[in-house]
KOLKEMI-809678 format. One line per field, with one value per atom (N, C-alpha, C): atom name; x, y, z. Coordinates in nm, 2 decimals, decimal comma. Atoms other than C-alpha are relative to their C-alpha. Layout:
BEGIN
atom [CA:...]
east [X:...]
north [Y:...]
up [Z:...]
***
This chain:
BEGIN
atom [N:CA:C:N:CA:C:N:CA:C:N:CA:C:N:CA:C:N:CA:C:N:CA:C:N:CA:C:N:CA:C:N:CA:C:N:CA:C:N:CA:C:N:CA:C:N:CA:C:N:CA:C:N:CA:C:N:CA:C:N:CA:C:N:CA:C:N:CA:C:N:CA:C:N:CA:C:N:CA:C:N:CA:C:N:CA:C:N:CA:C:N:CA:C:N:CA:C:N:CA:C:N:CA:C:N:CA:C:N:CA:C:N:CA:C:N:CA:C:N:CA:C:N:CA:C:N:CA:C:N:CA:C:N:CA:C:N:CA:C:N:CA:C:N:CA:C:N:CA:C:N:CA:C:N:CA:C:N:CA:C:N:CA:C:N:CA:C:N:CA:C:N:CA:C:N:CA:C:N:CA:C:N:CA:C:N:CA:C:N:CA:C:N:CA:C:N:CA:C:N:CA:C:N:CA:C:N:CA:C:N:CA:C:N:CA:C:N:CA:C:N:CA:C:N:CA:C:N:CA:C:N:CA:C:N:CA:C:N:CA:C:N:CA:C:N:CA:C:N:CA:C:N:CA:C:N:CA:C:N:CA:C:N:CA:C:N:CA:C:N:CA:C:N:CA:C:N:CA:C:N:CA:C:N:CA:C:N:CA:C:N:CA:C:N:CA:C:N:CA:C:N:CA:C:N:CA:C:N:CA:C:N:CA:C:N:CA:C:N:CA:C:N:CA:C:N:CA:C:N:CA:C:N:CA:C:N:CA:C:N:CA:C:N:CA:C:N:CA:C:N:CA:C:N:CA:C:N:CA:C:N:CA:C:N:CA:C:N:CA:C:N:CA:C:N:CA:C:N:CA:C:N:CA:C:N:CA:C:N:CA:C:N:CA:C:N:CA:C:N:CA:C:N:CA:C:N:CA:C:N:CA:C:N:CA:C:N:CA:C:N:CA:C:N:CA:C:N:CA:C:N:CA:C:N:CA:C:N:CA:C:N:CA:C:N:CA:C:N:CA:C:N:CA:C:N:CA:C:N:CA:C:N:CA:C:N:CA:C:N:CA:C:N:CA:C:N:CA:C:N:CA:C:N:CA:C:N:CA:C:N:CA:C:N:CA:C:N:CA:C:N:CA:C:N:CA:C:N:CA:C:N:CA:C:N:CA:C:N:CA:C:N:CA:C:N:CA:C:N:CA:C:N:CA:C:N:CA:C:N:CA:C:N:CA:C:N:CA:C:N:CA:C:N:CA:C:N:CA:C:N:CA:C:N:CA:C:N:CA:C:N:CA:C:N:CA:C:N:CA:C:N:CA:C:N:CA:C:N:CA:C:N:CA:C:N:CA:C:N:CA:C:N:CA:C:N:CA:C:N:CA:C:N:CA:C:N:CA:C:N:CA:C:N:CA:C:N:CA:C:N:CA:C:N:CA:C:N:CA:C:N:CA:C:N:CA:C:N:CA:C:N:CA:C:N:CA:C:N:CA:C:N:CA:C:N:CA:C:N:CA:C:N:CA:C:N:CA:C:N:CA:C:N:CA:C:N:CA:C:N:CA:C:N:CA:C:N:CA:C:N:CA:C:N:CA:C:N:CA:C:N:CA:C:N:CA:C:N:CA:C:N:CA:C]
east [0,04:1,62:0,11:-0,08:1,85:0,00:-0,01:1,68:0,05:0,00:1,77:0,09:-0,13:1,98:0,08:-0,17:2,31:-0,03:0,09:2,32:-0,02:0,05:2,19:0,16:-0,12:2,44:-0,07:0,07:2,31:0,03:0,00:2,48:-0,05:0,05:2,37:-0,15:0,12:2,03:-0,08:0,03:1,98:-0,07:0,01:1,98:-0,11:0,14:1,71:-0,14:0,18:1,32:-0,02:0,02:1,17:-0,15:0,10:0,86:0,10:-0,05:1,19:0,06:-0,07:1,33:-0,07:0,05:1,05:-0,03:0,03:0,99:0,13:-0,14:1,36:0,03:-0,04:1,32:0,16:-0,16:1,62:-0,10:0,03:1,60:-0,06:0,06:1,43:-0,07:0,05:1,33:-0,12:0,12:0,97:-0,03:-0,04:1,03:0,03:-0,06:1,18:-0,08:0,09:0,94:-0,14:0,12:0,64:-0,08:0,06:0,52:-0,06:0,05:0,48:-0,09:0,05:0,33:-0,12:0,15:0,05:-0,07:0,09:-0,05:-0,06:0,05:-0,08:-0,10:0,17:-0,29:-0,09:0,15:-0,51:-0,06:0,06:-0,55:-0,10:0,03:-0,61:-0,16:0,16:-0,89:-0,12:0,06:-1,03:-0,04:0,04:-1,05:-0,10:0,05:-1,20:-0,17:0,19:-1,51:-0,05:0,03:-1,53:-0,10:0,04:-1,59:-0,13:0,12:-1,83:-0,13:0,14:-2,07:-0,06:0,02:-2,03:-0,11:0,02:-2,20:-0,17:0,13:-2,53:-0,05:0,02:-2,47:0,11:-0,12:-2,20:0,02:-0,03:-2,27:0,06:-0,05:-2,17:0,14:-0,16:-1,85:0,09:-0,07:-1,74:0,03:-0,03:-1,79:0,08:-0,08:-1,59:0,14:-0,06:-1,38:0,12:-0,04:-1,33:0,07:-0,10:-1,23:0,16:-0,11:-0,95:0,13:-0,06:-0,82:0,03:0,03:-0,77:0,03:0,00:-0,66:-0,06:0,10:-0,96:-0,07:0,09:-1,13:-0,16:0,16:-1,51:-0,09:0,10:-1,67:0,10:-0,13:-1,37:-0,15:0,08:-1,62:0,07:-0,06:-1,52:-0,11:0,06:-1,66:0,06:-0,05:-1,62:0,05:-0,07:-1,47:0,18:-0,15:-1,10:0,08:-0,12:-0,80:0,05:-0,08:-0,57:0,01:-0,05:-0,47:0,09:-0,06:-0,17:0,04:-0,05:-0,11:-0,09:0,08:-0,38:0,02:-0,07:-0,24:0,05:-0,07:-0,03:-0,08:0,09:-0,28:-0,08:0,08:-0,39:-0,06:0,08:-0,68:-0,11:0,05:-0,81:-0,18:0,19:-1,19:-0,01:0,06:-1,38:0,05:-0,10:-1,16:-0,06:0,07:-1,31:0,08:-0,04:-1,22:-0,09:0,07:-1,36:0,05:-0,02:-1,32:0,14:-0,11:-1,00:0,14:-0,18:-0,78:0,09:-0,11:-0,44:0,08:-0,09:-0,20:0,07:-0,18:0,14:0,13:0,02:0,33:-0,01:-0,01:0,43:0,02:-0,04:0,56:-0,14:0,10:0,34:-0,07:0,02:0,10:-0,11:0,06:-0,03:-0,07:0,07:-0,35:-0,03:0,03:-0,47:-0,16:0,14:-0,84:-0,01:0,07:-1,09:0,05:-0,04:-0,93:-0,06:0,10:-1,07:0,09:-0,10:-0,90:-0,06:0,10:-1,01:0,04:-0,04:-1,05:0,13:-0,15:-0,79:0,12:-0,13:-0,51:0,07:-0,14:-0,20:0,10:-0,09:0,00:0,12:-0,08:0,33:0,13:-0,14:0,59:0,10:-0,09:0,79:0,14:-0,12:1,12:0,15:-0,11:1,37:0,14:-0,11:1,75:0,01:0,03:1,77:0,07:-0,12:2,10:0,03:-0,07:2,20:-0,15:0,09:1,99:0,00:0,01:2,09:-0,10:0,06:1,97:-0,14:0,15:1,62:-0,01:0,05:1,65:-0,03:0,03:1,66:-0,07:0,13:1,38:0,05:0,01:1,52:-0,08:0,11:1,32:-0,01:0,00:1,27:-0,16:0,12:0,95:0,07:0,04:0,93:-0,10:0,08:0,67:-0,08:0,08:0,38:-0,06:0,04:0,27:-0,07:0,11:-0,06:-0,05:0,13:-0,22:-0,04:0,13:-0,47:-0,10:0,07:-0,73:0,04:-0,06:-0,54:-0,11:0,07:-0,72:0,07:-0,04:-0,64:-0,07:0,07:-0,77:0,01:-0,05:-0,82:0,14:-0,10:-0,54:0,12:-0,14:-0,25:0,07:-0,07:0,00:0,11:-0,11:0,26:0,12:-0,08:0,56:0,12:-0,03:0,75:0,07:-0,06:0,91:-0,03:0,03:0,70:-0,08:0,09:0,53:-0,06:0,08:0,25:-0,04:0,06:0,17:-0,19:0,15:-0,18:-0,04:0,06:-0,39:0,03:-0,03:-0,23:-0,10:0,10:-0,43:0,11:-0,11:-0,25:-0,14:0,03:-0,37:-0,02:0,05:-0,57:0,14:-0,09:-0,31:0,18:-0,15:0,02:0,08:-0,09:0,30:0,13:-0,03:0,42:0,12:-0,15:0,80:0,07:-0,08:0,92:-0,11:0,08:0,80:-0,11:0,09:0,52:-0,08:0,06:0,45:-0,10:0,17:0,14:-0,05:0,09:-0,10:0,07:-0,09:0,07:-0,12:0,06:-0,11:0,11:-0,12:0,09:-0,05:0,07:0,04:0,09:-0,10:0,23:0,08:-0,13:0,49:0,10:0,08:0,64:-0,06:0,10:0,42:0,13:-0,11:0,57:-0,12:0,07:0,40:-0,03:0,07:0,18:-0,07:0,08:0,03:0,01:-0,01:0,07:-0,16:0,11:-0,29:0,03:-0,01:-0,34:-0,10:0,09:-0,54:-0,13:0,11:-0,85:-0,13:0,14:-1,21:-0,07:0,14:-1,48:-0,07:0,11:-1,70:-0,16]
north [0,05:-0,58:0,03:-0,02:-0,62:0,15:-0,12:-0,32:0,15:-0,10:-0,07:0,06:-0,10:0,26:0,00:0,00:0,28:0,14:-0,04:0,44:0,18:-0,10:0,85:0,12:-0,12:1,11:0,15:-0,12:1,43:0,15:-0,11:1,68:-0,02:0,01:1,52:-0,01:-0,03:1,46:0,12:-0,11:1,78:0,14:-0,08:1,91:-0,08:0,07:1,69:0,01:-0,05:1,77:-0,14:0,13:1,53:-0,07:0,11:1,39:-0,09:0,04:1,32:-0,10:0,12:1,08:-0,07:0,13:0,94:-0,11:0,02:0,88:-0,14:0,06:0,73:-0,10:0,08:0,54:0,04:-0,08:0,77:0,02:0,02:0,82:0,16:-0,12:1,09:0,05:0,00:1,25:0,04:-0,03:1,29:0,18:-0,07:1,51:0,14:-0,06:1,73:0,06:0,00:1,76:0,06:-0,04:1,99:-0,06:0,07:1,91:-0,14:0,15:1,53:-0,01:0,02:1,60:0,08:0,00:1,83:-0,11:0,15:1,51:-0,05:0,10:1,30:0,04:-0,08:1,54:0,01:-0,08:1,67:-0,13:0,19:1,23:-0,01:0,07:1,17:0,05:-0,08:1,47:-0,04:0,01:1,39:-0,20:0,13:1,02:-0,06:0,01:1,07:0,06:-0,03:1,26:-0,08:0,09:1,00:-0,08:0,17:0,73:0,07:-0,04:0,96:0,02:-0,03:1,04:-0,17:0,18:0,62:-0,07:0,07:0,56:-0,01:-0,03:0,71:-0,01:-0,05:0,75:-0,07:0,06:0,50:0,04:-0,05:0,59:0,13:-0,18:0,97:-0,08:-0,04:0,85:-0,10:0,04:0,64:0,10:-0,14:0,96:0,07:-0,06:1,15:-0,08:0,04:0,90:-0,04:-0,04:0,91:0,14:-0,14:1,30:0,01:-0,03:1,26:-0,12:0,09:0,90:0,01:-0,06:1,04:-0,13:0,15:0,66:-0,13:0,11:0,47:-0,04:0,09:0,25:0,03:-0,06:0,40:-0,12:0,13:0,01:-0,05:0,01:-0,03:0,03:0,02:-0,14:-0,02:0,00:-0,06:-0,01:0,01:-0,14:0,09:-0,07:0,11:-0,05:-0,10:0,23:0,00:0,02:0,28:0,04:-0,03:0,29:0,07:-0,09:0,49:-0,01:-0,03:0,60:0,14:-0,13:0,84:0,08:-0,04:0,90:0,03:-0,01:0,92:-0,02:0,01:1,05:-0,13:0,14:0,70:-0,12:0,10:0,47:-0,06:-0,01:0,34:-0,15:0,16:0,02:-0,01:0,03:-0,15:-0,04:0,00:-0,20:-0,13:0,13:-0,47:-0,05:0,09:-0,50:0,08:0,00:-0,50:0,01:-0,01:-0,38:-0,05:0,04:-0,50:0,13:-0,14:-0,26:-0,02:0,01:-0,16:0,04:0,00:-0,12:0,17:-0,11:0,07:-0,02:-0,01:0,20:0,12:-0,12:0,41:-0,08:-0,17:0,58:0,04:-0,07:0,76:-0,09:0,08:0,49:-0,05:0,08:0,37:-0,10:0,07:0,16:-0,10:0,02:-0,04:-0,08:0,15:-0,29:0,01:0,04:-0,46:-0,01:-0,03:-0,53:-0,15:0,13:-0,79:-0,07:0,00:-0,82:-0,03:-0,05:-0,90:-0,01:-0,08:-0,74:-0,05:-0,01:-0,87:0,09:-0,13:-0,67:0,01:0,04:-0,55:-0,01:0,02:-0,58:0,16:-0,10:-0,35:0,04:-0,02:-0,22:0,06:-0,08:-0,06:0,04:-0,02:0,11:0,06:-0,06:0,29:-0,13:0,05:0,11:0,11:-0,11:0,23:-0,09:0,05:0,12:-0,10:0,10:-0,24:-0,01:0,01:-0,23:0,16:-0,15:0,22:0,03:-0,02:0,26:0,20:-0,11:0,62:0,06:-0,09:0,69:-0,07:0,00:0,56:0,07:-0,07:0,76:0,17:-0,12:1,05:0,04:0,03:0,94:0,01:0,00:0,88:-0,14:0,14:0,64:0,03:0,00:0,52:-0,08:0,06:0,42:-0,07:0,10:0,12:-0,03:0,05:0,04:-0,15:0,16:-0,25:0,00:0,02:-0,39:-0,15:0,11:-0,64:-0,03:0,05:-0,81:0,00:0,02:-0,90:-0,13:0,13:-1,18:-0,01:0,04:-1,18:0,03:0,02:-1,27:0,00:0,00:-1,16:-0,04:0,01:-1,30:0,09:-0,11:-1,12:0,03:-0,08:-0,90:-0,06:-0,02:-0,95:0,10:-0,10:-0,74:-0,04:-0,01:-0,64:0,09:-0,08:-0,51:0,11:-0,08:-0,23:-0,08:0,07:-0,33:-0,15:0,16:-0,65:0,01:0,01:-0,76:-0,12:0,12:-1,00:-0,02:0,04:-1,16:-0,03:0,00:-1,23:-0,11:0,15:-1,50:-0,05:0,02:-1,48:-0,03:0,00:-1,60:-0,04:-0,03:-1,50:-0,07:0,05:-1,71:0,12:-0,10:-1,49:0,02:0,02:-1,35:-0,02:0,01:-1,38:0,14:-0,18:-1,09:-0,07:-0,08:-1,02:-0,03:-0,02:-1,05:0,06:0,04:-1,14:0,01:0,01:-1,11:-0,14:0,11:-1,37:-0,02:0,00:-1,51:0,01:0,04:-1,58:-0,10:0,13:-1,84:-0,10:0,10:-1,96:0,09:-0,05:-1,96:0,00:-0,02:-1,84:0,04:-0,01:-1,84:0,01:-0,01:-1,78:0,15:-0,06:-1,57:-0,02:-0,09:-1,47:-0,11:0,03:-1,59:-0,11:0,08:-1,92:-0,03:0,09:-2,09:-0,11:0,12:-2,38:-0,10:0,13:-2,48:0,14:-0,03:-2,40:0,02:0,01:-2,32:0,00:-0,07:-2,33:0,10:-0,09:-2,04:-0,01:0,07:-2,19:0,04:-0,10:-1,99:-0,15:0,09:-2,14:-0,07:0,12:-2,46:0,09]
up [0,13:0,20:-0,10:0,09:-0,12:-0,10:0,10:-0,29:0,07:-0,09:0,03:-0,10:0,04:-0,10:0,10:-0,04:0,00:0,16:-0,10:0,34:-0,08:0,05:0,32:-0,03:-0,04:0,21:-0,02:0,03:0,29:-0,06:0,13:0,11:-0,11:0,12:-0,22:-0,01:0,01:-0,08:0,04:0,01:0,01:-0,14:0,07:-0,33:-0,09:0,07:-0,43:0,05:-0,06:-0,44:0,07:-0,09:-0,19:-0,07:0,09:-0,46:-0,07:0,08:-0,66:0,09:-0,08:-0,36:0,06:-0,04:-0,25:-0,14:0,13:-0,62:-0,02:0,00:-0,65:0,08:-0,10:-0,34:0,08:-0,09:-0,15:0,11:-0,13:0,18:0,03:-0,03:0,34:0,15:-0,11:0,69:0,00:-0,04:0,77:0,04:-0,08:1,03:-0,08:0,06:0,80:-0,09:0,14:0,51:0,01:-0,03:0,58:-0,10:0,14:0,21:0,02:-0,03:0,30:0,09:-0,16:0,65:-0,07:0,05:0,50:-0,09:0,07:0,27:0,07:-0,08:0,54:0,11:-0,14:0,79:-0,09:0,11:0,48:-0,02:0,03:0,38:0,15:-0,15:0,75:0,03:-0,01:0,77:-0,09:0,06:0,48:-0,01:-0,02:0,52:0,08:-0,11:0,87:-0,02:0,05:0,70:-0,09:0,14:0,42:0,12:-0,10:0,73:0,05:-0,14:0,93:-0,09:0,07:0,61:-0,05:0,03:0,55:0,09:-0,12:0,86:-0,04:0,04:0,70:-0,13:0,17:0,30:-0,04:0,08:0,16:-0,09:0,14:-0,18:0,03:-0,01:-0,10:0,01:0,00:0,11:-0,16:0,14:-0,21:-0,11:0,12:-0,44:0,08:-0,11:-0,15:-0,02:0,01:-0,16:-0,16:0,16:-0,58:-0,02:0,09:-0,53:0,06:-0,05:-0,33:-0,02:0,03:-0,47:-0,17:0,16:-0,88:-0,08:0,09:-0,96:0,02:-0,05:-0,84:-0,13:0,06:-1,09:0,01:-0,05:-1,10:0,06:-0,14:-0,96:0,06:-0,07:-0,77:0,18:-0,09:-0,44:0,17:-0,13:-0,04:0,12:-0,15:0,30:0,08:-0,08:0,56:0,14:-0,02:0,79:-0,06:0,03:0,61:0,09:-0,11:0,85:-0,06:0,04:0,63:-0,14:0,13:0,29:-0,02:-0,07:0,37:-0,12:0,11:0,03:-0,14:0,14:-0,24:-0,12:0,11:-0,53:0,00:0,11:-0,52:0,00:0,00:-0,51:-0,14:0,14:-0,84:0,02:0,00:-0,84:-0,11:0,11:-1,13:0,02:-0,04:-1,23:0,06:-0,03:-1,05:0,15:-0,10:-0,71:0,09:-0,13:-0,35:0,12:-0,14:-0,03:0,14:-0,12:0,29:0,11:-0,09:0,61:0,05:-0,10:0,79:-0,11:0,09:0,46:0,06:-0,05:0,56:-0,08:0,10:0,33:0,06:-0,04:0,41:-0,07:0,01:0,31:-0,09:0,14:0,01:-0,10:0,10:-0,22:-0,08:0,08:-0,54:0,09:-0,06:-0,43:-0,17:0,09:-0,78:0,03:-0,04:-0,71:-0,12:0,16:-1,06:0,00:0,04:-1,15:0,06:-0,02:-1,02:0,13:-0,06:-0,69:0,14:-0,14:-0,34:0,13:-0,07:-0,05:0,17:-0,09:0,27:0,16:-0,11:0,64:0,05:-0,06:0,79:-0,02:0,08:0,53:0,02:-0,01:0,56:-0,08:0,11:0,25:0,07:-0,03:0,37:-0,10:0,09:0,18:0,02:-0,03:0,38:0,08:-0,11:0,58:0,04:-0,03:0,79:-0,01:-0,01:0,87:0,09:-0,09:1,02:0,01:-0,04:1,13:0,12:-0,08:1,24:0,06:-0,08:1,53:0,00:0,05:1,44:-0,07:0,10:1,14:0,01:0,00:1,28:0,09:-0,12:1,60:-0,09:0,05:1,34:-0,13:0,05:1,14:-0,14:0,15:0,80:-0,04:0,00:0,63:-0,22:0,17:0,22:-0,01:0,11:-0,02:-0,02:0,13:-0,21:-0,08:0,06:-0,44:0,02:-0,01:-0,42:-0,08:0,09:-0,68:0,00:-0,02:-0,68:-0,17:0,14:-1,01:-0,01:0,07:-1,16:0,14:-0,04:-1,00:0,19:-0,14:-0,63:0,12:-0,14:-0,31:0,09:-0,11:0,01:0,15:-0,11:0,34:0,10:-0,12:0,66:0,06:-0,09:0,80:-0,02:0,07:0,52:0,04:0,01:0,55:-0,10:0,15:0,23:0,05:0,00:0,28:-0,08:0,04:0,10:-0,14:0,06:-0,22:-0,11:0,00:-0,28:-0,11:0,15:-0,64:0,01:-0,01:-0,65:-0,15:0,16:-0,99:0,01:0,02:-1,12:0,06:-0,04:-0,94:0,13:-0,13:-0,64:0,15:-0,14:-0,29:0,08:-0,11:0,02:0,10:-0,13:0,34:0,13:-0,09:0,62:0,10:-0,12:0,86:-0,08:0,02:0,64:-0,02:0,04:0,62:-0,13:0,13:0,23:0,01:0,00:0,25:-0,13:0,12:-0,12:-0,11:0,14:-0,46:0,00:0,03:-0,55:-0,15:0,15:-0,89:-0,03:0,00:-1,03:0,02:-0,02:-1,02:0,17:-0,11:-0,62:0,09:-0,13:-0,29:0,10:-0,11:-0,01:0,16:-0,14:0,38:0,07:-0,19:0,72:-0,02:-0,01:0,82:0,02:0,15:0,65:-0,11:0,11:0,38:-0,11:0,06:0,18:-0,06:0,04:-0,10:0,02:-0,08:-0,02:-0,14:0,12:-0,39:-0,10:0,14:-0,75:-0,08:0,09:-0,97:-0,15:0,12:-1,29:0,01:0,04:-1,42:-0,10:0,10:-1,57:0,07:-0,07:-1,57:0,06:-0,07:-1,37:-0,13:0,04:-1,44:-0,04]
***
């Protein structure tokens, strides 16, 4: 991708806190990072009791779900069981937007969804990527954030996936089954893979 950082230099990234490079989108090892790794076990645990009290008491795992997501929208509505949320804290979703079951979100990078939204099963946020060229510096697990950033109004069919980097404008409807590549304006419907526009809307309320 055009936005990748330059490759890693690690004496200078050494001297930098690692919220400040995933923040910055710098590169960073995993592997390396206890701080990151307890997120993702403590997410993982606590996600896994969210699902198991869901099975009996939805409303509970939703309030369960509100203590450990601090930028959730209070009617911000989900279907269980959730695949992942490796990151919490970055997760921020506007009032009025729906999840269906299966949503997965990784890794650390922002992840901004907008209001009034419907998300359907299965969908896959990702923000992490590695090096598509130095088979190296993936065998030794460096890897970078990007940010995703969703609208207002946008529909997702089953089992989207977005990939790292990617901004969807307001009004957006992605075709079941497409993978995210590239920015996407507003008001466009987009399908395949990767995901191409197929038709222009205007934005005009219901009859």
């Amino acid at each position: 991708m055009s936005n990748r950082p330059a490759d890693p230099n690690i004496e200078a990234l050494s001297k930098k806190d690692i919220f400040d490079r995933v923040r910055d989108g710098d590169w960073y090892q995993f592997k390396h990072e206890p701080a990151m790794q307890k997120i993702v076990t403590e997410s993982a645990i606590q996600i896994q009791k969210i699902n198991d009290v869901a099975k009996t008491d939805p409303d509970q795992a939703l309030t369960m779900l509100h203590d450990i997501v601090p930028h959730l929208a209070d009617d911000v509505a989900i279907l269980f069981p959730i695949a992942t949320i490796e990151h919490p804290a970055c997760l921020t979703v506007g009032p009025g937007t729906f999840f269906n079951t299966g949503l997965q979100i990784l890794s650390a990078g922002q992840v901004t969804i907008g209001s009034n939204c419907f998300i359907g099963p299965n969908c896959q946020l990702y923000t992490p990527n590695h090096h598509p060229s130095d088979k190296l510096l993936r065998r030794d697990g460096w890897q970078y954030d990007l940010p995703i950033t969703i609208g207002d109004d946008c529909w997702f069919g089953g089992s989207v996936i977005v990939l790292p980097g990617v901004t969807l404008g307001d009004n957006v409807v992605v075709g079941a089954g497409s993978v995210i590549t590239k920015d996407v304006p507003s008001d466009t419907v987009v399908a395949g893979n990767p995901a191409r526009p197929i038709q222009h809307h205007e934005n005009s309320p219901a009859s």
